[in-house]
N, C-alpha and C positions, 0 to 999 in steps of 0.2 A: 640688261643693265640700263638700255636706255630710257628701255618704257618703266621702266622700275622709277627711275632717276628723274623723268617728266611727268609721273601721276602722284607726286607728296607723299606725306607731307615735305617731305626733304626734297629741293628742286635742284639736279644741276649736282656738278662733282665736286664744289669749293665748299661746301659744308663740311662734307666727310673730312677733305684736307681740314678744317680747322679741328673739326672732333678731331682727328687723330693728333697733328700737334699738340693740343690742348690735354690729351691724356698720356702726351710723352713730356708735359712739363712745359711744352715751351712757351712763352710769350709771344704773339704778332703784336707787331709795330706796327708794320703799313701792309696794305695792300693793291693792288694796279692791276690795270686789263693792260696790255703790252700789245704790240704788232715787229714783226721783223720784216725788214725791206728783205733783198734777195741776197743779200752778202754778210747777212748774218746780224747787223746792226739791231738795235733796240731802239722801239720808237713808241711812245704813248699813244695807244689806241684809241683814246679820247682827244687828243690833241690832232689826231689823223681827220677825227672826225669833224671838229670846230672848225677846221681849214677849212673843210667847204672843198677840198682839192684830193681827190681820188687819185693817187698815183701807184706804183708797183705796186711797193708793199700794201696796200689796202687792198687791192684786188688779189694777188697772190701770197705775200708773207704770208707766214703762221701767225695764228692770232692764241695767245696764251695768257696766266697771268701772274702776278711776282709776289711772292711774301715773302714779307723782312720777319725773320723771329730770332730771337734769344733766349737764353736759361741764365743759369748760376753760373755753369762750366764754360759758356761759348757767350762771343760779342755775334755778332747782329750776322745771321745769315742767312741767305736765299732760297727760295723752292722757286723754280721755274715751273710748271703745266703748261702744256699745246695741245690744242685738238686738233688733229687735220686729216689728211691725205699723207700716208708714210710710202704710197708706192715710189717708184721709180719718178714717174712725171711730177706727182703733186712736191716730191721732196727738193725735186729739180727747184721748182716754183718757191719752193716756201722760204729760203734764207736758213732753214734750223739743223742741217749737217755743219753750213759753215758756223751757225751759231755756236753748238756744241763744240767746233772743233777749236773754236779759242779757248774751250775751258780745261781743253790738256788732256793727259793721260787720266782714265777714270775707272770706275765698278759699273757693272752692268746683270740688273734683273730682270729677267724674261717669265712670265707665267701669263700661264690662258692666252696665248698668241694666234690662236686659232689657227696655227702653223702656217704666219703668211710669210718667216723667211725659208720657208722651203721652198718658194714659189721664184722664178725667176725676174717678175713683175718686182721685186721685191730686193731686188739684189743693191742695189746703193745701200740701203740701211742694212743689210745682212755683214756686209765691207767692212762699213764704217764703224758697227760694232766691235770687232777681228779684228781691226786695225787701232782702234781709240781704246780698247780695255785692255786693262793689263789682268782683271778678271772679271770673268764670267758665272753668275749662278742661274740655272733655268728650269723648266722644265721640260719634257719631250717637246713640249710646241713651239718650243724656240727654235734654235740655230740647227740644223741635220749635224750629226753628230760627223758624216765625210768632210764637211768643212773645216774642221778644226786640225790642223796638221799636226801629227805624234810627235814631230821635233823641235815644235813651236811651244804646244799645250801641252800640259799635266792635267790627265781627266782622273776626279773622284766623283763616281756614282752615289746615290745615298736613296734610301728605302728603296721601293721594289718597282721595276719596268713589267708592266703588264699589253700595253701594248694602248693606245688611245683610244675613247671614247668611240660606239658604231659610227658618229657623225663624221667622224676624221679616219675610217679603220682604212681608209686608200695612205696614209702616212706614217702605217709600221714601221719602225727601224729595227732590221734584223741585226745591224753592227751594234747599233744599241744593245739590243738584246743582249748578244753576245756580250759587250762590256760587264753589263750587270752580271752576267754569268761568273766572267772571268773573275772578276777582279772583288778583292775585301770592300765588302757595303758596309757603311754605316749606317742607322734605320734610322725613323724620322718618325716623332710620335705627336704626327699634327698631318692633317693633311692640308694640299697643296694643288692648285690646278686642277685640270678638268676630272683626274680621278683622284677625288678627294678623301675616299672612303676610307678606312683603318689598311693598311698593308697594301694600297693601289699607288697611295704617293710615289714620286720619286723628283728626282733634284741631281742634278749634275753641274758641280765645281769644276770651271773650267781654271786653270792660272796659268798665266803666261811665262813662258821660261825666259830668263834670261838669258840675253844674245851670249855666242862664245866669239870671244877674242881672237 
């Protein structure tokens, strides 16, 4: 995708974000290159840069950018984008867990993850996922399906687990497996993530249970 995205005509992933709003209806207003210090604040990335004055967040914040859009049905609302470093250290560094976690309880989708929250390196943002959604939809290369605790989540499978791409075949999940076996799938007539083909998709609905009293 990257060299895809650096060789044109289309340069860079704020195009497609405008194609795609633009063919969901919506109007931009504005738009902004953004920087976050380390506690999550919002700081204009071009203002960072006319100071003449390098501090945290220019050197570590996340740097992202903000569109204001609207329709008929909705007043004026946000798209955040970041590009960074999501492991462990860089997320430390970057301000954008605490960013996220002013904006509350949320939805969360996971595709073509290259399966880095099964990785340890990788465990803050795997957490704070778990913790900040109240649901989840993914596919196999998101969250390993032993993280998600049976008295916490409601798991619905949906099209077919066949097992991940050679490049990934070391991140089988046989509990997966099993799931898809066990339980009523619903099928999925599109494909999705790295096995895209007719009958390889799959998709797993995570949702959070409500605490007991």
């Amino acid at each position: 995708m990257r060299s895809q995205l650096s060789a044109g005509p289309v340069f860079g992933t704020l195009p497609l974000l405008y194609v795609f709003l633009a063919r969901a209806g919506k109007t931009i207003s504005e738009a902004e290159t953004i920087v976050l210090d380390q506690e999550g604040n919002i700081k204009q990335a071009d203002a960072e840069r006319k100071s003449g004055e390098i501090g945290e967040a220019s050197q570590d914040g996340a740097r992202g950018i903000r569109i204001v859009f609207s329709d008929q049905n909705h007043s004026r609302q946000s798209l955040y984008y970041f590009s960074g470093d999501v492991s462990n250290d860089g997320l430390r560094k970057s301000g954008l867990l605490k960013f996220c976690g002013k904006l509350g309880q949320t939805n969360a989708l996971i595709k073509s993850a290259s399966y880095l929250l099964h990785r340890d390196r990788y465990a803050d943002l795997r957490d704070f996922i778990l913790k900040q959604s109240t649901l989840v939809l993914q596919d196999d290369s998101g969250i390993p399906i032993s993280y998600f605790d049976a008295t916490k989540w409601e798991l619905q499978p949906f099209g077919n687990y066949v097992g991940p791409i050679p490049l990934f075949r070391n991140r089988y999940q046989a509990s997966l497996a099993r799931l898809f076996r066990a339980r009523d799938r619903k099928g999925i007539d599109f494909g999705v993530g790295y096995q895209w083909r007719r009958n390889t998709s799959n998709l797993l609905l995570a949702i959070k249970k409500a605490p007991i009293l």
